[in-house]
N, CA, C and O atoms as a GROMACS GRO file, in nm:
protein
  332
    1UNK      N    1  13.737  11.311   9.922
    1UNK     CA    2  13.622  11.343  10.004
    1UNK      C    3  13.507  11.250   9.965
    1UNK      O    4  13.467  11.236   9.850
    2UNK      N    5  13.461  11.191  10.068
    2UNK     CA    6  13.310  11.125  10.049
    2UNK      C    7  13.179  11.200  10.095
    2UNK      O    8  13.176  11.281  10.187
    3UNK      N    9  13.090  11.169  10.031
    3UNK     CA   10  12.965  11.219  10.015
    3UNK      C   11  12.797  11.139  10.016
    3UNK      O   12  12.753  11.042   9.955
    4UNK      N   13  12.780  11.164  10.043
    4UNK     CA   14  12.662  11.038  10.070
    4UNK      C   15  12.485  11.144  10.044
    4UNK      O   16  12.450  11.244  10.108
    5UNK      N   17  12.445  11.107   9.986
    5UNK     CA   18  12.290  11.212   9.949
    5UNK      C   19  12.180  11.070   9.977
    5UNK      O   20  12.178  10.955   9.934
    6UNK      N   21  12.104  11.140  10.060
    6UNK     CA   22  11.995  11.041  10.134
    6UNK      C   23  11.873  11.090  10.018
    6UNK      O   24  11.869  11.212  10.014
    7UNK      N   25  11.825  11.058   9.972
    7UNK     CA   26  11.711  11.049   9.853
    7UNK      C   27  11.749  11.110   9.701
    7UNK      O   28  11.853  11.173   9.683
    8UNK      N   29  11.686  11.094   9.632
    8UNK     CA   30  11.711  11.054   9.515
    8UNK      C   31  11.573  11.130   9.467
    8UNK      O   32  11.500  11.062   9.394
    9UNK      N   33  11.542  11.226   9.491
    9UNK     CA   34  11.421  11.307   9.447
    9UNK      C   35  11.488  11.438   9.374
    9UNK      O   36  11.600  11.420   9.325
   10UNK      N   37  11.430  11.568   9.364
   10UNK     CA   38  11.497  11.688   9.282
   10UNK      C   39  11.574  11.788   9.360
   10UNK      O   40  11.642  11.879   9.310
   11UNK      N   41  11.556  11.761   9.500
   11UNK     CA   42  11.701  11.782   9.564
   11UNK      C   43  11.788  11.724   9.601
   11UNK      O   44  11.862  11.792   9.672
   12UNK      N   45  11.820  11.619   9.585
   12UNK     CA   46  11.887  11.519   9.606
   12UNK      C   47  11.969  11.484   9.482
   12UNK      O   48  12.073  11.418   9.477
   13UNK      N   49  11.899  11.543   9.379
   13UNK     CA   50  11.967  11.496   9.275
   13UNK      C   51  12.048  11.625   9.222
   13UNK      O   52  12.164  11.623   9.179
   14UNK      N   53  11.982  11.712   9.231
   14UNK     CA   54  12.094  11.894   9.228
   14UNK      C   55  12.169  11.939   9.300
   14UNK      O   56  12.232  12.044   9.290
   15UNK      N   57  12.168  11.790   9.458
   15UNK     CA   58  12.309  11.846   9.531
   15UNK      C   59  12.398  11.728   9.465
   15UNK      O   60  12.520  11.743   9.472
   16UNK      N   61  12.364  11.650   9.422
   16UNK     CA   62  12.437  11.524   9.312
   16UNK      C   63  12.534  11.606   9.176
   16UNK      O   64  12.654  11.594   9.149
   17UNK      N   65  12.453  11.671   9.126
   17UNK     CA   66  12.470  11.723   9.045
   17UNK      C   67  12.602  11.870   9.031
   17UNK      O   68  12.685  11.909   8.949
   18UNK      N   69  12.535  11.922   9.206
   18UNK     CA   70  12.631  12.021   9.195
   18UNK      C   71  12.794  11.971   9.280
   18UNK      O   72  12.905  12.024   9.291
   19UNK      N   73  12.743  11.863   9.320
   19UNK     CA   74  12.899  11.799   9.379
   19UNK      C   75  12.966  11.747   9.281
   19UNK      O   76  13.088  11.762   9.280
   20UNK      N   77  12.894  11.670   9.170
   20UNK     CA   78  13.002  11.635   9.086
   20UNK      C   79  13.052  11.748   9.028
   20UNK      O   80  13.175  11.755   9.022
   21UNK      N   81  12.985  11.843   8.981
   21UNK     CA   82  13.028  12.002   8.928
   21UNK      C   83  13.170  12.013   8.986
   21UNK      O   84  13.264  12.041   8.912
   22UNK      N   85  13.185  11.991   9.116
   22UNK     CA   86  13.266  12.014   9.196
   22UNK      C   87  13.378  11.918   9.200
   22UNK      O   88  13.481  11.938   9.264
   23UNK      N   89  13.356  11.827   9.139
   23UNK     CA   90  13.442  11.700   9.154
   23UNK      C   91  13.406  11.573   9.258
   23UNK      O   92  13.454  11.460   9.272
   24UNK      N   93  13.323  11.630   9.308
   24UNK     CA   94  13.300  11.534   9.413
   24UNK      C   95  13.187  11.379   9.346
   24UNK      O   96  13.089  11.412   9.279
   25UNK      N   97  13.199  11.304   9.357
   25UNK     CA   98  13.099  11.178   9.356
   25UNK      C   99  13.022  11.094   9.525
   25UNK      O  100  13.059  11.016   9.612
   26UNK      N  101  12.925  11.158   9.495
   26UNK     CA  102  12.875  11.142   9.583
   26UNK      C  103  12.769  10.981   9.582
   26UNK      O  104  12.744  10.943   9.467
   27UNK      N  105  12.724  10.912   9.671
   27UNK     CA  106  12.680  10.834   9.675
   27UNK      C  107  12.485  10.831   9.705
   27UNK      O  108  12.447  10.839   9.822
   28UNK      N  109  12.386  10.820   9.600
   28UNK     CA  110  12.273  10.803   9.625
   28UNK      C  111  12.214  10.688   9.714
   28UNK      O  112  12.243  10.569   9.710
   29UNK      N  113  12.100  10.772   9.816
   29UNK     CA  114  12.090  10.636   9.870
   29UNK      C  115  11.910  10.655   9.867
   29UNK      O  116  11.856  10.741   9.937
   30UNK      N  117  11.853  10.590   9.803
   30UNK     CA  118  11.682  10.608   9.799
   30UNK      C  119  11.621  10.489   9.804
   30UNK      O  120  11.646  10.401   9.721
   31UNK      N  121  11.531  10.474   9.905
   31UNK     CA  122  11.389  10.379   9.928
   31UNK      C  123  11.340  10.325   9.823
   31UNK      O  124  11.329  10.202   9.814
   32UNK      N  125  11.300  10.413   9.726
   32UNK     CA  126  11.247  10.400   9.631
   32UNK      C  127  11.265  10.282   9.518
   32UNK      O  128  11.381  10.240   9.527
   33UNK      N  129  11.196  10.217   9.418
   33UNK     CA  130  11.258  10.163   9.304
   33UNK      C  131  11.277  10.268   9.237
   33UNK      O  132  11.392  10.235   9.206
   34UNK      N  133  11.259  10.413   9.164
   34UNK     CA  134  11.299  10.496   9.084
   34UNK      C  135  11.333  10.596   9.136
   34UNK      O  136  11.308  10.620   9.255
   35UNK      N  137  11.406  10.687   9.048
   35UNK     CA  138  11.441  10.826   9.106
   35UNK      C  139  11.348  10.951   9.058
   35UNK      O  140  11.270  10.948   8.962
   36UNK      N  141  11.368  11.046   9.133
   36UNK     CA  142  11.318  11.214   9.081
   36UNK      C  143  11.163  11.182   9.186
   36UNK      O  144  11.144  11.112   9.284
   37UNK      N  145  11.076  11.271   9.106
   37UNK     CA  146  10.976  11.279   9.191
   37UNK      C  147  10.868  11.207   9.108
   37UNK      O  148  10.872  11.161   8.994
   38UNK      N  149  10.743  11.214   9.226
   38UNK     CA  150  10.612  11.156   9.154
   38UNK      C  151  10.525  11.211   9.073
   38UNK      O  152  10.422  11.163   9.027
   39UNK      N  153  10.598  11.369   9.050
   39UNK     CA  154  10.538  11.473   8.990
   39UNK      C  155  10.605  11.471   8.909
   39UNK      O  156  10.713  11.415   8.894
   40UNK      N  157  10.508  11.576   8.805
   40UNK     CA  158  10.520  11.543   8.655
   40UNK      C  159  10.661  11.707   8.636
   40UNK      O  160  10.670  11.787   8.729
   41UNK      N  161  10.741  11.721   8.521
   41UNK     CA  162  10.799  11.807   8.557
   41UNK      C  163  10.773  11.982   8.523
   41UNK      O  164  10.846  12.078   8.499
   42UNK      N  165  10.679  11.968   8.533
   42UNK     CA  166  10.590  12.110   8.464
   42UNK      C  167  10.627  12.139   8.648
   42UNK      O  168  10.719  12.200   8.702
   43UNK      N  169  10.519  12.071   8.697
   43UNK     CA  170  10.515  12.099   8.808
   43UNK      C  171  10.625  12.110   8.918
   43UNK      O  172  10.615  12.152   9.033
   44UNK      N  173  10.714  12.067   8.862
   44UNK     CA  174  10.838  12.107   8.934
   44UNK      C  175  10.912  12.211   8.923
   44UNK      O  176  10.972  12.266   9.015
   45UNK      N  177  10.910  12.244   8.805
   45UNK     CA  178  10.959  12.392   8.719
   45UNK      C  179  10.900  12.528   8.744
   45UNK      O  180  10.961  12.633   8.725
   46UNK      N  181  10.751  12.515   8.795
   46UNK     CA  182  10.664  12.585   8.811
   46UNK      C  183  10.672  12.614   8.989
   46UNK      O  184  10.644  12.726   9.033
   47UNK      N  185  10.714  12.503   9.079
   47UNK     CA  186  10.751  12.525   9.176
   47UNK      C  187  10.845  12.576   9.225
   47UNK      O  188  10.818  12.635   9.329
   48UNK      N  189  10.980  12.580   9.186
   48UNK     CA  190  11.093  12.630   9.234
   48UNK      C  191  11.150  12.742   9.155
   48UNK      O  192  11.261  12.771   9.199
   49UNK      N  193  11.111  12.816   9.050
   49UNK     CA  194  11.133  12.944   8.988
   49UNK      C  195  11.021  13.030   9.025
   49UNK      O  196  10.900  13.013   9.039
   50UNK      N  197  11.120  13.151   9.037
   50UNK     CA  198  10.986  13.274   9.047
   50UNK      C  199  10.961  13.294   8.878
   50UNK      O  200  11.047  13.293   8.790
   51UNK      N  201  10.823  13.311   8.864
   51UNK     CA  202  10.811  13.334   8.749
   51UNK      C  203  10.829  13.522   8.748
   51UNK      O  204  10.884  13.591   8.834
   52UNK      N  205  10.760  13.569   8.614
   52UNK     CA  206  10.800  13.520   8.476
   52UNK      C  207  10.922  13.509   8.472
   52UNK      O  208  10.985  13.581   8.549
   53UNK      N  209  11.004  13.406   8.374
   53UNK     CA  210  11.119  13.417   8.308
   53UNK      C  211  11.094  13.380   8.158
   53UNK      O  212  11.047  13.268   8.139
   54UNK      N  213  11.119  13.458   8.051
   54UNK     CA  214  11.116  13.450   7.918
   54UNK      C  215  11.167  13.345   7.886
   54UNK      O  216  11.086  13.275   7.826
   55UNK      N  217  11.300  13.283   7.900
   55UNK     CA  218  11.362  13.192   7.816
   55UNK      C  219  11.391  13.052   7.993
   55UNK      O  220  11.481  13.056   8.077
   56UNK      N  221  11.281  12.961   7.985
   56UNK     CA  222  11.327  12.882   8.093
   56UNK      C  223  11.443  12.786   8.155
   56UNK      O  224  11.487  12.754   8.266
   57UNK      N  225  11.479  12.746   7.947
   57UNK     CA  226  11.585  12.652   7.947
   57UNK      C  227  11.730  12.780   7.937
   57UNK      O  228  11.842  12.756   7.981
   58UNK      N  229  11.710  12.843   7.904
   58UNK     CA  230  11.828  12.915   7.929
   58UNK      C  231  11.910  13.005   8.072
   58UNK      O  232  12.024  13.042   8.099
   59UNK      N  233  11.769  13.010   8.139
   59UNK     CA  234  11.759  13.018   8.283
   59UNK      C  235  11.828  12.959   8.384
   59UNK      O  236  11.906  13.006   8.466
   60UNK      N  237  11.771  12.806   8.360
   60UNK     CA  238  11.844  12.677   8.404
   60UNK      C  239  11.983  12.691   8.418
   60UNK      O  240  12.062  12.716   8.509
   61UNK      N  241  11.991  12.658   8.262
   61UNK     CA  242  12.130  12.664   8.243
   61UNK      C  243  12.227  12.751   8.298
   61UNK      O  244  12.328  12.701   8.348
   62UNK      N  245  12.211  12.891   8.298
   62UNK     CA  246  12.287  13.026   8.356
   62UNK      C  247  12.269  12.982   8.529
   62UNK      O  248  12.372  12.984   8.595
   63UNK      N  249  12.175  12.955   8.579
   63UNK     CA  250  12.164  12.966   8.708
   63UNK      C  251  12.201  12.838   8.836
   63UNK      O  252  12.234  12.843   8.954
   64UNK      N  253  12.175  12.726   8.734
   64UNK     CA  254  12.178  12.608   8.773
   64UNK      C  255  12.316  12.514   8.723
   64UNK      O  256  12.357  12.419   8.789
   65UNK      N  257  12.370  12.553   8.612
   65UNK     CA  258  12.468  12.472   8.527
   65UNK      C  259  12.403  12.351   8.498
   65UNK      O  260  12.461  12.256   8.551
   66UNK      N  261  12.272  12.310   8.413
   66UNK     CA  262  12.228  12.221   8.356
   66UNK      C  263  12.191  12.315   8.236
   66UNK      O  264  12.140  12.425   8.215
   67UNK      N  265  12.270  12.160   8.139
   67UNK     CA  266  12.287  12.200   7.970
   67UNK      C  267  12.156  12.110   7.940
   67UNK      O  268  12.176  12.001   7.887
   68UNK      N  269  12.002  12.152   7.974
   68UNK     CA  270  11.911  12.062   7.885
   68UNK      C  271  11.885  12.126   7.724
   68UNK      O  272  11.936  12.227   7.674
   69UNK      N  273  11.806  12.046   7.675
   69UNK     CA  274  11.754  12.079   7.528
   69UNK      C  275  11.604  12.000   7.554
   69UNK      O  276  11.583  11.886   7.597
   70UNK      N  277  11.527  12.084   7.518
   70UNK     CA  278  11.402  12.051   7.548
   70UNK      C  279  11.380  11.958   7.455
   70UNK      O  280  11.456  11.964   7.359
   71UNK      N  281  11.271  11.848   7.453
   71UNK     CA  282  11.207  11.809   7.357
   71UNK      C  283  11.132  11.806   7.247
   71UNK      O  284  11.131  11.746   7.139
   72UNK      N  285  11.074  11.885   7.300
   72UNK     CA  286  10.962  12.003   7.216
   72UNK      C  287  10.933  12.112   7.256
   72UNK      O  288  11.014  12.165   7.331
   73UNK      N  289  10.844  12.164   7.230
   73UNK     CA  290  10.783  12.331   7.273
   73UNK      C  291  10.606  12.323   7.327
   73UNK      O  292  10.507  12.278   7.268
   74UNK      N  293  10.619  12.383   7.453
   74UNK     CA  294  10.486  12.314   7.473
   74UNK      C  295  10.431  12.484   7.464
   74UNK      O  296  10.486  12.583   7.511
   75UNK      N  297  10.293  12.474   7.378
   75UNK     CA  298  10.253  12.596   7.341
   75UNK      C  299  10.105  12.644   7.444
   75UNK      O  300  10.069  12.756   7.479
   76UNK      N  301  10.053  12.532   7.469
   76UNK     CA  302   9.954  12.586   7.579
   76UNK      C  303   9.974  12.454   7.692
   76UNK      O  304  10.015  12.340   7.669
   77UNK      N  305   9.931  12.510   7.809
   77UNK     CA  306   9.902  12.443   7.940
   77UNK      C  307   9.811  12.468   8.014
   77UNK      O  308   9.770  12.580   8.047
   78UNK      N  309   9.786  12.398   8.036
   78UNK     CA  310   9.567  12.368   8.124
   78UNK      C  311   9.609  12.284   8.255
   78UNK      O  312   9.652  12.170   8.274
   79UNK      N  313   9.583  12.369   8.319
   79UNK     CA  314   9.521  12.306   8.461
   79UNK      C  315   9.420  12.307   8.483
   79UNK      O  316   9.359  12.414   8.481
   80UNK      N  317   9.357  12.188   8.514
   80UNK     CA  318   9.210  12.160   8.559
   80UNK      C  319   9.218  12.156   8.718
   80UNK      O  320   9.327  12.111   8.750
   81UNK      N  321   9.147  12.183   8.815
   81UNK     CA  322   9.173  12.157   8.952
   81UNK      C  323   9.026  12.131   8.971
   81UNK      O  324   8.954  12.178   8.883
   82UNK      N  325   8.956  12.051   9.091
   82UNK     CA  326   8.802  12.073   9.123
   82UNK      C  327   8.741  12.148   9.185
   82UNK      O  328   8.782  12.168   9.300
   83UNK      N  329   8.626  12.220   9.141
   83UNK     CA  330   8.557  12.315   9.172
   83UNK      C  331   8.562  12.305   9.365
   83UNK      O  332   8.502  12.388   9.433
   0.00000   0.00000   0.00000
């Protein structure tokens, strides 16, 4: 079976992700010089989960089948927005 995924952003890359799961290799095709998004990934994490969830990376993992390991531990987060 062939497969073909038209961008290369964070859905594009989790139907990538879940086809190879599947066996499938699918083919990226993006405009872009880089992949994922222009956003930072707080903000991506923060977009597509309902919060609260206690443990995020373990979340992932159970729900999504991505094995990450964080880098560090981020202990506070500030959003500034303009008045």
């Amino acid at each position: 079976m062939k497969a073909a995924i038209i961008g290369a952003g964070l859905a594009g890359l989790y139907c990538v992700h879940e086809l190879e799961r599947l066996g499938i290799s699918p083919v990226i095709y993006e405009k872009n010089s880089f992949i994922g998004e222009s956003i930072n990934h707080v903000a991506a994490v923060l977009n597509i989960l309902h919060r609260p969830i206690p443990d995020i990376v373990r979340y992932i993992s159970k729900n999504h089948h991505l094995n990450i390991q964080p880098l560090t531990t981020v202990n506070v987060l500030e959003h500034h927005t303009p008045m």
